[in-house]
C-alpha positions in Angstrom: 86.5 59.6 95.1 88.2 61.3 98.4 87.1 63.9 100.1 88.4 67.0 101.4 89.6 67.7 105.0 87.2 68.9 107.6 89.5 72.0 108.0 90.1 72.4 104.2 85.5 72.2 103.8 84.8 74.4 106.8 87.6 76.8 105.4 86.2 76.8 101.8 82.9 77.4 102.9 84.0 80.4 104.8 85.6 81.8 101.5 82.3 80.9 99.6 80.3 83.1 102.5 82.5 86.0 101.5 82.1 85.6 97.7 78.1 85.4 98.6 78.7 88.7 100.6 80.7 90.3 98.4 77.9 89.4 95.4 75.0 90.9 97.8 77.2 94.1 98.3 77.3 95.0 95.1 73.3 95.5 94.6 72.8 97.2 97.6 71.0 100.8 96.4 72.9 103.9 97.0 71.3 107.2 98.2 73.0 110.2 95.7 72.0 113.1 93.8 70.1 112.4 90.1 73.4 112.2 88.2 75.3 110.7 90.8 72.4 108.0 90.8 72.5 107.3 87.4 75.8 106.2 87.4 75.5 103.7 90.3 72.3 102.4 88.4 75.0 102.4 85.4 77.2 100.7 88.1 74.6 98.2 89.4 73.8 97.4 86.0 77.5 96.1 84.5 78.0 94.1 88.3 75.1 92.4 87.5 76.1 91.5 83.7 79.3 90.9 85.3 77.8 88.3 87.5 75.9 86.5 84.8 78.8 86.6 82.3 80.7 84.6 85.4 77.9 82.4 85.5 77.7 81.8 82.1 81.3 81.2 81.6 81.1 79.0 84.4 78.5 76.9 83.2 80.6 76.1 79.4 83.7 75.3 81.9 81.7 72.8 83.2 80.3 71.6 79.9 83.7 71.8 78.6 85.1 69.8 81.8 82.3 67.0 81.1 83.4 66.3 77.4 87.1 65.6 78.7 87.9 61.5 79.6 88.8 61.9 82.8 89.5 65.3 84.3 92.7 65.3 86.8 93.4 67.1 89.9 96.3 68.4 87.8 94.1 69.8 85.2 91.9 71.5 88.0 95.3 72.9 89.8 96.3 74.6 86.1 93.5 76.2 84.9 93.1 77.2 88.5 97.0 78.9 88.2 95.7 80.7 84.8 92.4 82.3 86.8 95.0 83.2 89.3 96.9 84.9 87.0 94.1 87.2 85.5 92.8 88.3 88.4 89.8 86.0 88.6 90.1 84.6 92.7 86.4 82.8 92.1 87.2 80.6 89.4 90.6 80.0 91.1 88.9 79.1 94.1 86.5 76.6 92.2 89.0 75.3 90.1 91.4 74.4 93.4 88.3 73.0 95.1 87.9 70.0 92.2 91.3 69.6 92.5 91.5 68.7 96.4 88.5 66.7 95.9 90.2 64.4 93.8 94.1 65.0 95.6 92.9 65.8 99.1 96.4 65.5 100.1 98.0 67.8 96.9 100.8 69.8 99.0 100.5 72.3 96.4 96.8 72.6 95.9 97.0 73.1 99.6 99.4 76.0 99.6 97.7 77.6 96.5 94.4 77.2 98.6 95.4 79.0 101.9 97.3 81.6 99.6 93.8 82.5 98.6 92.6 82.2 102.0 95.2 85.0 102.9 93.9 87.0 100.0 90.9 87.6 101.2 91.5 88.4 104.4 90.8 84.8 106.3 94.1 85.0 108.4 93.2 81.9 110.7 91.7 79.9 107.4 95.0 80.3 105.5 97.0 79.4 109.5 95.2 76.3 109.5 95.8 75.0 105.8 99.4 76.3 106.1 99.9 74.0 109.4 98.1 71.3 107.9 100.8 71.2 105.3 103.6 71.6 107.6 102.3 68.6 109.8 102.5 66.5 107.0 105.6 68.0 105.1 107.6 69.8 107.6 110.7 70.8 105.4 108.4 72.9 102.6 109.5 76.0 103.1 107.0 78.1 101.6 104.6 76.9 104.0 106.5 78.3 106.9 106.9 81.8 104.8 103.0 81.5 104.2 102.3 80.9 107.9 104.6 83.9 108.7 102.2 85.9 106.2 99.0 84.3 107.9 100.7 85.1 111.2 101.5 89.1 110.1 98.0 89.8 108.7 96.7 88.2 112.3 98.9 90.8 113.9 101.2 88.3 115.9 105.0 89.7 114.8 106.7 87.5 117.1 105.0 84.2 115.2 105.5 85.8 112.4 109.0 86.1 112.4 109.7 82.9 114.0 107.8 81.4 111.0 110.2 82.7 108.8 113.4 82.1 110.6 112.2 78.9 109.8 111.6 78.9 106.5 115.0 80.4 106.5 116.4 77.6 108.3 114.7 75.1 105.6 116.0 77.3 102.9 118.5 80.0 103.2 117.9 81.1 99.8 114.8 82.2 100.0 115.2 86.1 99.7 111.1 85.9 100.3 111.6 84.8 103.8 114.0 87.5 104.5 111.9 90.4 103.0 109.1 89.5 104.9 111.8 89.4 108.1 112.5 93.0 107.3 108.7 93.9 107.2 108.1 92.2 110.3 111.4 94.5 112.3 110.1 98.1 110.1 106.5 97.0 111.8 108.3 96.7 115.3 110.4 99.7 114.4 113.5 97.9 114.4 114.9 99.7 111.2 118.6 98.8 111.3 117.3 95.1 111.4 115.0 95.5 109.2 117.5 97.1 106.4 119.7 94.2 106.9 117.4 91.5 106.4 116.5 93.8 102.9 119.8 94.0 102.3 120.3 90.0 102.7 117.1 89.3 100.3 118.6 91.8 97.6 121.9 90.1 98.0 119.7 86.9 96.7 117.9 88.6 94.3 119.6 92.0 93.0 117.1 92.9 90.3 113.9 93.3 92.6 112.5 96.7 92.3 110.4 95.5 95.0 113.1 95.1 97.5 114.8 98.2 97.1 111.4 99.7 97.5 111.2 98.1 101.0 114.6 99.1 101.9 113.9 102.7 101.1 110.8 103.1 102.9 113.2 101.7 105.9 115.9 104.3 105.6 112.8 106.8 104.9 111.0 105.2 108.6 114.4 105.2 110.2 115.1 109.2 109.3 117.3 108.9 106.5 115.5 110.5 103.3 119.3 110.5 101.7 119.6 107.4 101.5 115.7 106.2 101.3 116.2 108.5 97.4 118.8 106.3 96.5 117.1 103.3 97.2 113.7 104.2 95.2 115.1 105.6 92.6 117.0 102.2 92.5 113.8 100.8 92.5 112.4 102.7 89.8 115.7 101.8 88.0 115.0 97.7 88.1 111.8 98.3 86.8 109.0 98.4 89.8 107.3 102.0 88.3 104.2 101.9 90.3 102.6 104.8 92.2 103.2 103.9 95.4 106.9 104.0 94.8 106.9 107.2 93.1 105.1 108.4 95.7 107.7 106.9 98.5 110.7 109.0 96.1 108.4 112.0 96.5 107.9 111.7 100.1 111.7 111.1 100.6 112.3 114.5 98.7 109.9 116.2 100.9 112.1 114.9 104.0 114.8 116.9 102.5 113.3 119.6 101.8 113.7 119.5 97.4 109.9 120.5 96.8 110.9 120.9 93.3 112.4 117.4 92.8 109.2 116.4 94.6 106.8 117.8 92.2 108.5 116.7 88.9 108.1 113.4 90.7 104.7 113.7 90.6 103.8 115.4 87.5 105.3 112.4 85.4 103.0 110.0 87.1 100.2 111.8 88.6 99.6 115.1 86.1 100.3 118.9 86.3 96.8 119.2 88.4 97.3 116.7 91.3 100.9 117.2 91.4 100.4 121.0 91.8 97.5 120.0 94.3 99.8 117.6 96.1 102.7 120.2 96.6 100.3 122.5 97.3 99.1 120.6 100.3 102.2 120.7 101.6 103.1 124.1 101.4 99.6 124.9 102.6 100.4 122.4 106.0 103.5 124.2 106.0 102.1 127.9 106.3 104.0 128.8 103.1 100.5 130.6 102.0 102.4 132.4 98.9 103.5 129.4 98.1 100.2 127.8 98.4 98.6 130.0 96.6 100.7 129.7 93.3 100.5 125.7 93.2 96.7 125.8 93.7 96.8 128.5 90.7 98.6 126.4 88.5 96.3 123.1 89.7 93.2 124.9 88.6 95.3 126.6 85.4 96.1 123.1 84.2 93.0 121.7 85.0 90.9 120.4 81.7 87.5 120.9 84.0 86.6 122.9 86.8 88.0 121.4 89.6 86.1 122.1 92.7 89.2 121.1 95.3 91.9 123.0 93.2 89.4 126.1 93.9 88.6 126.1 97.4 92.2 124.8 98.4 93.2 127.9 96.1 90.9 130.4 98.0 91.8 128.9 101.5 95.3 129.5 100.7 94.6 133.4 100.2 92.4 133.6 103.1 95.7 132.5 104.8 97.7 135.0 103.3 95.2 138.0 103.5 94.9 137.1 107.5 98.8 137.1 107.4 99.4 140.3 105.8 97.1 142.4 107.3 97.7 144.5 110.2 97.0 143.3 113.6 93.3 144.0 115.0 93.6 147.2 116.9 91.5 148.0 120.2 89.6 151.0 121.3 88.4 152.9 124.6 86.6 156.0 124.4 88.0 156.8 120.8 91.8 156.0 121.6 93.7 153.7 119.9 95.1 151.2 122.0 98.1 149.0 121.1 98.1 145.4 121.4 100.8 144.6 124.0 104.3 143.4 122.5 106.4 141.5 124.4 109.5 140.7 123.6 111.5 137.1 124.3 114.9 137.6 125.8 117.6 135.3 124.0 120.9 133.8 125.8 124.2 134.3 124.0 
């Protein structure tokens, strides 16, 4: 049976230190009050069922595994795409292993390998298995998009883009290559590039939520809330209804100035208590104290619990106003009232 690549074994054993670490983590003890405590012991207790519900499963894969003819690297590389799928980047990881012991040279259990690499956070792990790949396959253009991704998480934007030029070159259908182009120009706040190379991938494929997304967070970065609305609420149109781009249509309501449009925004997907916290925020950062005031009412009004942070944001806000409406602090000199000094700013006409 072959083995694996020196670069691919010294690369999967620095993934396996970070699944060890990541294991260790999750019993270290926590220092809390007694309820607080309780649930971290709670906490403790399902990581560590967890752990041994991995291990057990692990163990009937194997046993499972053993009872077929003659496993295949094929086999390996497919259940490995279904762990993938769920969530579950350990048995992935395993599953990908057995494969490139028996296919060492599997293009695509290569790329699926320094993918994971990326994932958690081994930038120069998934450079090396993405070049590795391109040495001996130099027009797979996913590779190149992968090395620009390896390249951005590392922080290097010129390689980055280069990278994916390249894949471009390779492939100029690839609408992934030119989203992560735009990225790369909104990191190096190069906006008008960057909403080209947006507009170019949505060109490719028109019904990502996910690319109008990126383009209005580009009009938003560039200055343009007008036209940064228009693009999430496209978003939120083809589909892509996470939080984070409710939040980026929220945001871009704030920049012009349509609180109200802003907080409906946020009550559908946060609630009437963090929305009326959020906007509250604002108008608090904004010295709007009335204003303030009222959204922190309603947060603790609409609250279900006492909510600590609704309260003191809601007293903070009145300490604000009180200070505001009172008179100014007067001074005094052998019982006469003296004036505080008013001086008056001369404006040209």
């Amino acid at each position: 049976m072959s083995s694996m690549p020196a670069a691919t074994v010294r690369s999967a054993r620095g993934l396996l230190c970070c699944l060890a670490l990541f294991a260790c983590l999750a019993f270290l003890p926590s220092c809390a009050t007694d309820g607080v405590k309780e649930a971290a012991k709670m906490g403790e207790y399902k990581k560590m069922m967890d752990a041994q519900k991995l291990k057990s499963d692990l163990a009937a894969e194997e046993a499972a595994l053993k009872k077929l003819p003659d496993p295949t690297a094929d086999s390996y590389e497919r259940m490995g795409d279904g762990y993938l799928r769920q969530g579950n980047l350990d048995k992935a990881f395993i599953n990908y292993t057995k494969g490139l012991n028996l296919s060492p040279k599997s293009v695509r259990l290569r790329y699926k390998m320094a993918g994971l690499f990326l994932t958690r956070g081994l930038a120069a792990d998934a450079e090396q298995g993405y070049l590795s790949i391109i040495k001996d396959q130099p027009d797979y253009a996913p590779a190149y998009e992968g090395l620009g991704r390896a390249y951005y998480a590392a922080g290097n934007m010129e390689k980055a883009a280069e990278s994916f030029r390249q894949a471009l070159k390779i492939n100029p259908r690839s609408w992934q290559a030119e989203n992560h182009l735009g990225i790369v120009k909104d990191r190096l706040k190069k906006h008008d590039e960057a909403i080209a190379h947006y507009r170019a991938a949505i060109a490719i494929k028109p019904d990502s939520g996910l690319l109008y997304n990126n383009l209005g967070m580009s009009y938003y970065l560039k200055g343009d809330s007008e036209k940064a609305v228009l693009a999430f609420n496209e978003a939120l149109a083809k589909g892509e209804t996470g939080e984070k781009v409710s939040n980026n249509l929220a945001q871009a309501y704030i920049g012009l100035k349509r609180y109200d449009e802003a907080l409906e925004v946020w009550r559908k997907t946060s609630g009437e208590t963090e929305a009326y916290l959020k906007i509250g925020n604002l108008y608090l950062k904004e010295k709007q104290y009335g204003k303030a005031a009222e959204a922190f009412e309603k947060a603790v009004d609409s609250s279900p619990k006492y909510n600590p942070e609704a309260v003191d944001k809601l007293r903070q806000a009145k300490r604000q106003l009180q200070k505001r409406n009172s008179p100014s602090p007067e001074a005094t000199d052998n019982g006469i009232t003296i004036q505080p000094l008013t001086v008056t700013e001369h404006k040209l006409q």
